[in-house]
C-alpha positions as CSV (number, residue, x, y, z in Angstrom):
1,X,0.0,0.0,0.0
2,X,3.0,2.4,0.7
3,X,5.9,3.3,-1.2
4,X,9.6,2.6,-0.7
5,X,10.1,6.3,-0.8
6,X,7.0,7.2,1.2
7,X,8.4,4.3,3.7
8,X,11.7,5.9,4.0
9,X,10.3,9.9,4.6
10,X,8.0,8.8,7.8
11,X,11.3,6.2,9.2
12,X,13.3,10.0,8.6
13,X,10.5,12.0,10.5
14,X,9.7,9.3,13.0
15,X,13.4,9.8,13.8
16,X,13.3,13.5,13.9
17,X,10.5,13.3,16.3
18,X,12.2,10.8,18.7
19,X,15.6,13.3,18.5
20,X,13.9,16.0,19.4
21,X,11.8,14.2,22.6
22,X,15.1,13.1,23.3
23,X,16.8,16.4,23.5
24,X,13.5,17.9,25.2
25,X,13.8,15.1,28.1
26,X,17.5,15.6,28.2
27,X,17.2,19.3,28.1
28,X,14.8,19.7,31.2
29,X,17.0,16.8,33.3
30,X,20.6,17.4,32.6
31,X,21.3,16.9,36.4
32,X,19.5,13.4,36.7
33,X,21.0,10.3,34.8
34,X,18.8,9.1,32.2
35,X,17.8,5.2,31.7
36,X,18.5,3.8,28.5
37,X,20.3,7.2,27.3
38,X,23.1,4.7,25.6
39,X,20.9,3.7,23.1
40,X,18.7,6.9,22.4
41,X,22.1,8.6,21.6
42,X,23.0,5.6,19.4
43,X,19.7,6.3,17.1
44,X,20.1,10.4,17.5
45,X,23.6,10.8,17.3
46,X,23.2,10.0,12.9
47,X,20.5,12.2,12.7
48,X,21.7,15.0,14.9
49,X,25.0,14.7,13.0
50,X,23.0,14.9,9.3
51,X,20.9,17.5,10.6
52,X,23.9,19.7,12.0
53,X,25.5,18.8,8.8
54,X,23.0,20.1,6.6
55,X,22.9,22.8,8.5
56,X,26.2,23.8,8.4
57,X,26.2,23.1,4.6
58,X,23.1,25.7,4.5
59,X,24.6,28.4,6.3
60,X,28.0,28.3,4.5
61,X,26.3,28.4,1.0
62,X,24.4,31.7,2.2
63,X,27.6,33.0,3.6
64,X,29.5,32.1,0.1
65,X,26.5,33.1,-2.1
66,X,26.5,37.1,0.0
67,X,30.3,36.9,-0.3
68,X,29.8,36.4,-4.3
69,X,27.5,39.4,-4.5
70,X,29.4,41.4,-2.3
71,X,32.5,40.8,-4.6
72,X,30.1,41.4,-7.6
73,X,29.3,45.0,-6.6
74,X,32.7,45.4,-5.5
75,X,33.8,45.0,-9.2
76,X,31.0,46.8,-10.7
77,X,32.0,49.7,-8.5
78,X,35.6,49.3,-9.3
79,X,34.7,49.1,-13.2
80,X,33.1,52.1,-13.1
81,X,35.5,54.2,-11.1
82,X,38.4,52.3,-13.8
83,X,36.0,53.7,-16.7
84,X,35.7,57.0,-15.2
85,X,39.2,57.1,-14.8
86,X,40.4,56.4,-18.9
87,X,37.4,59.1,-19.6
88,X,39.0,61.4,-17.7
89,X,42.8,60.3,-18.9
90,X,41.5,60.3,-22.3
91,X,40.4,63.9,-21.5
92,X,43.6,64.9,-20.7
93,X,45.0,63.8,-23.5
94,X,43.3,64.8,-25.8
95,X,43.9,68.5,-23.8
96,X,47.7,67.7,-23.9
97,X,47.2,67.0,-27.9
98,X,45.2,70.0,-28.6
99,X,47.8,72.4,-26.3
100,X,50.5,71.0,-28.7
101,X,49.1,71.4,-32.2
102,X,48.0,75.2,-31.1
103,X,51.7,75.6,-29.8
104,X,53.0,74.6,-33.4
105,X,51.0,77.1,-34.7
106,X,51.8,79.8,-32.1
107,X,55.3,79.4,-33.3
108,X,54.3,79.0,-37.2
109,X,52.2,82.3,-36.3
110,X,55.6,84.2,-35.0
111,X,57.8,83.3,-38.2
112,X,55.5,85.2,-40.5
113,X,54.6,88.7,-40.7
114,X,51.2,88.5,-40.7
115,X,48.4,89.1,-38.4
116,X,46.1,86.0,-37.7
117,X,44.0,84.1,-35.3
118,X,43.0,80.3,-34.7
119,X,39.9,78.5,-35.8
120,X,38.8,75.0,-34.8
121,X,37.5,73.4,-37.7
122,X,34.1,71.5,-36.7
123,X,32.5,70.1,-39.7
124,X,33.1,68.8,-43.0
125,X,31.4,68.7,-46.2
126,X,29.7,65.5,-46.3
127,X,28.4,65.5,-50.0
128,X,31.7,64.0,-51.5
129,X,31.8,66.8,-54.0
130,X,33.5,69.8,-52.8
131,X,36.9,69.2,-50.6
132,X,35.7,72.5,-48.0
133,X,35.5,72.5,-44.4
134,X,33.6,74.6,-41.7
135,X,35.6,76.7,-39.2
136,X,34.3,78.1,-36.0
137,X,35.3,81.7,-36.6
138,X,32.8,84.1,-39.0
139,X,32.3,87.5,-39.8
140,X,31.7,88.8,-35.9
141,X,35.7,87.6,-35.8
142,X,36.6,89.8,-38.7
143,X,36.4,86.4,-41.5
144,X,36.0,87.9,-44.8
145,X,36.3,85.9,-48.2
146,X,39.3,85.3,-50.1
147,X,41.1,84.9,-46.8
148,X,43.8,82.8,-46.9
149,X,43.8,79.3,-44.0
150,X,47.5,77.9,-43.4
151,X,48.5,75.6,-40.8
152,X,52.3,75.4,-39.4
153,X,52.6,72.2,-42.1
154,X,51.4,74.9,-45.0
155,X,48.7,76.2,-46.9
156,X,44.8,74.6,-46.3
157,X,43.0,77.0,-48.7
158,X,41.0,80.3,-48.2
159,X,37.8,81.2,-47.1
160,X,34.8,81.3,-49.7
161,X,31.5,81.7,-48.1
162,X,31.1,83.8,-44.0
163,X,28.1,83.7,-41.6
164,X,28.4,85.5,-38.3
165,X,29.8,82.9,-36.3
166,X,31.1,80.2,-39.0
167,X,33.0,80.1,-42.3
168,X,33.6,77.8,-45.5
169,X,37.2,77.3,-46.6
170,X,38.6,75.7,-49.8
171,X,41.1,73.0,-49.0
172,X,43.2,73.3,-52.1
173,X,43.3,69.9,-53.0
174,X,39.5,70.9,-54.6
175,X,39.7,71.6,-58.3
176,X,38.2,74.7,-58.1
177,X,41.4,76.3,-56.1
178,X,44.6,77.5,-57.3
179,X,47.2,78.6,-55.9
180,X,50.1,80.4,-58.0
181,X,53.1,78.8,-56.9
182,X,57.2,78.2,-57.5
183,X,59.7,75.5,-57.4
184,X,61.3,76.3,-54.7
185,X,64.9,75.1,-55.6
186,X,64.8,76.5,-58.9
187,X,61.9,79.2,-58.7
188,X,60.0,77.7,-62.0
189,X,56.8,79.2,-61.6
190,X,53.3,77.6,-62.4
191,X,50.0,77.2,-60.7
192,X,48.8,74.5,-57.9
193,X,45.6,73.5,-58.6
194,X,43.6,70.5,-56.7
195,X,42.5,67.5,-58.2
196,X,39.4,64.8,-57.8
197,X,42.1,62.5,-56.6
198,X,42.4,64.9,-53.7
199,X,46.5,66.0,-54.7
200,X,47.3,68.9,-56.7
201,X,48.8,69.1,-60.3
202,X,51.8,71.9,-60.8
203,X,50.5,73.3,-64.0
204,X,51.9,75.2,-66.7
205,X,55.1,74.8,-65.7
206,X,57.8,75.1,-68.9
207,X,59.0,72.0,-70.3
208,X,62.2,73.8,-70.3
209,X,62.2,74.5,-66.5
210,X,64.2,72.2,-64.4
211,X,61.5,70.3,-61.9
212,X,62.6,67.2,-60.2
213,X,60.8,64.4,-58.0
214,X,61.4,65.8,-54.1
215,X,61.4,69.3,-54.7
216,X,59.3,71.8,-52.5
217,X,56.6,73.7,-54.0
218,X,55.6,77.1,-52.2
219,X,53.3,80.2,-52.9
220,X,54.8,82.9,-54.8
221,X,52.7,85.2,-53.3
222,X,51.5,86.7,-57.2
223,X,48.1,85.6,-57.1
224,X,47.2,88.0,-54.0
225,X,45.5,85.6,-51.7
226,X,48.7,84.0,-50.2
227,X,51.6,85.5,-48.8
228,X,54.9,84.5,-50.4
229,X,57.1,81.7,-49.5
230,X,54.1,79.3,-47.4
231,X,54.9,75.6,-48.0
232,X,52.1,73.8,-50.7
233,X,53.6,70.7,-51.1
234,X,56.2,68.1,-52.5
235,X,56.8,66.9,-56.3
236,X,56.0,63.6,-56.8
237,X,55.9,62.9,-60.1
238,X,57.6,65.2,-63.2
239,X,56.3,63.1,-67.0
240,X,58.4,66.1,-70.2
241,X,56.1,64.1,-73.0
242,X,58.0,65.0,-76.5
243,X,55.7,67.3,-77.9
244,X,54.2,70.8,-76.1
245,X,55.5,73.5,-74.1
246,X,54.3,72.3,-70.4
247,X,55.4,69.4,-68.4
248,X,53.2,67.2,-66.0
249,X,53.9,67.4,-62.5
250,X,51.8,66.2,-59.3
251,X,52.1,67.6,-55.9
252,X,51.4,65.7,-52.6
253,X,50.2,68.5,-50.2
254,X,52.3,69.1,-46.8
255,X,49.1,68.9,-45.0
256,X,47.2,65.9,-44.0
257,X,43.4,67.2,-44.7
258,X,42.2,64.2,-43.1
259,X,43.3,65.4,-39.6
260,X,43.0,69.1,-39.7
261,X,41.7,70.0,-36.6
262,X,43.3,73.9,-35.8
263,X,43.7,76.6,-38.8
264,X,45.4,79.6,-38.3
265,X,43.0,82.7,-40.6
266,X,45.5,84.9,-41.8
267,X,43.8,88.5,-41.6
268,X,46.2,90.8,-43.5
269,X,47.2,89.2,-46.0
270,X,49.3,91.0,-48.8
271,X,47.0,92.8,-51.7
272,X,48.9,93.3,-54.3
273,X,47.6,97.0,-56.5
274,X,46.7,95.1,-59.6
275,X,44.0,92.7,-57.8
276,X,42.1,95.9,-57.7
277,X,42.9,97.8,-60.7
């Protein structure tokens, strides 16, 4: 009619309760021997002991299972103050980076006679097809067009379109800019002009002229935007085809457009009398 398994629960309860008369009798006359106590604590002692046991085993499983979730929040708080911490050295950094760069151009700024001011460039244009770039600096600063943008690296283009508080510049790798320029190891003239491959061209430089692979280009100043002597870039390729007057030659630029991040505006730029005759 009963189960092995039912059998064996009401033999471990039966048990229980005769343990805990046991300890009840025991309990109330400690000072008074006890007949047959041999043999009651030969069927308790097992049970006490499992009991105890179990016990034990319970308690140290909650004390291991609070430790675990004390050491959980413990590293969760210690993440976030670690996170906080690379934030705030990455801060720094990038503090430290942008100190240097406006130092560079502090000293670029002191080697040329010319009056100027730094912009932070903040956007660029996303279209793919004009190489121009947004500075934070607009006509409340005193930006007007034409104005040349350099870096202590050389020549980033020249301002096109002003707002009050924001203005458009001309990287010169676009083919819409020029910028009249010389060999500067044989003063061959011609004009940088950018490219869709996002390099300039030297054009209209004599086949005659002496232009070699390595040579630095620079403004000449003649086409009254840039002042005279400002780096452009380096010759890296020279083709003299057999026929014609001109010779082929590509510029890389000195800057790296993809990283511009400070401008100097150059304000008074040289105007030369014919620009306005």
């Amino acid at each position: 009619m009963f189960s092995r398994r039912m059998l064996v629960i009401v033999g471990i309860a039966g048990m229980l309760i005769v343990s805990l008369v046991f300890f009840a009798v025991t309990g109330r006359r400690a000072t008074y021997p006890v007949s047959g106590g041999g043999v009651g604590m030969l069927v308790v002692a097992p049970i006490q002991e499992m009991v105890t046991g179990s016990a034990r085993f319970v308690r140290n499983t909650w004390r291991r299972y609070f430790a675990l979730v004390s050491v959980a929040h413990e590293n969760e708080r210690l993440t976030d103050a670690l996170a906080r911490e690379i934030a705030e050295n990455n801060r720094y950094r990038e503090m430290e980076l942008s100190s240097r760069r406006l130092r560079e151009l502090l000293n670029f700024y002191e080697t040329v006679d010319v009056k100027s001011f730094a912009a932070e460039v903040v956007a660029r244009d996303p279209s793919g097809w004009f190489n121009t770039v947004i500075i934070d600096k607009g006509s409340t600063h005193g930006v007007r067009r034409s104005m040349p943008v350099v870096v202590d690296e050389g020549i980033v283009g020249q301002v096109v379109d002003t707002s009050r508080y924001y203005a458009k510049v001309l990287l010169i790798i676009d083919p819409n800019s020029s910028v009249d320029g010389l060999c500067q190891r044989t003063r061959a003239r011609g004009v940088v002009k950018g490219t869709i491959h996002e390099r300039c061209d030297f054009m209209y430089v004599l086949r005659k002229d002496d232009v070699r692979v390595g040579d630095s280009v620079i403004s000449s100043g003649l086409d009254g935007i840039y002042p005279k002597g400002l780096p452009i870039g380096r010759v890296s390729a020279v083709v003299k085809r057999n026929a014609g007057i001109f010779q082929t030659v590509e510029v890389d630029p000195y800057v790296d457009f993809g990283k511009l991040e400070e401008v100097l505006v150059i304000l008074n730029a040289p105007r030369h009398e014919f620009q306005d005759m």
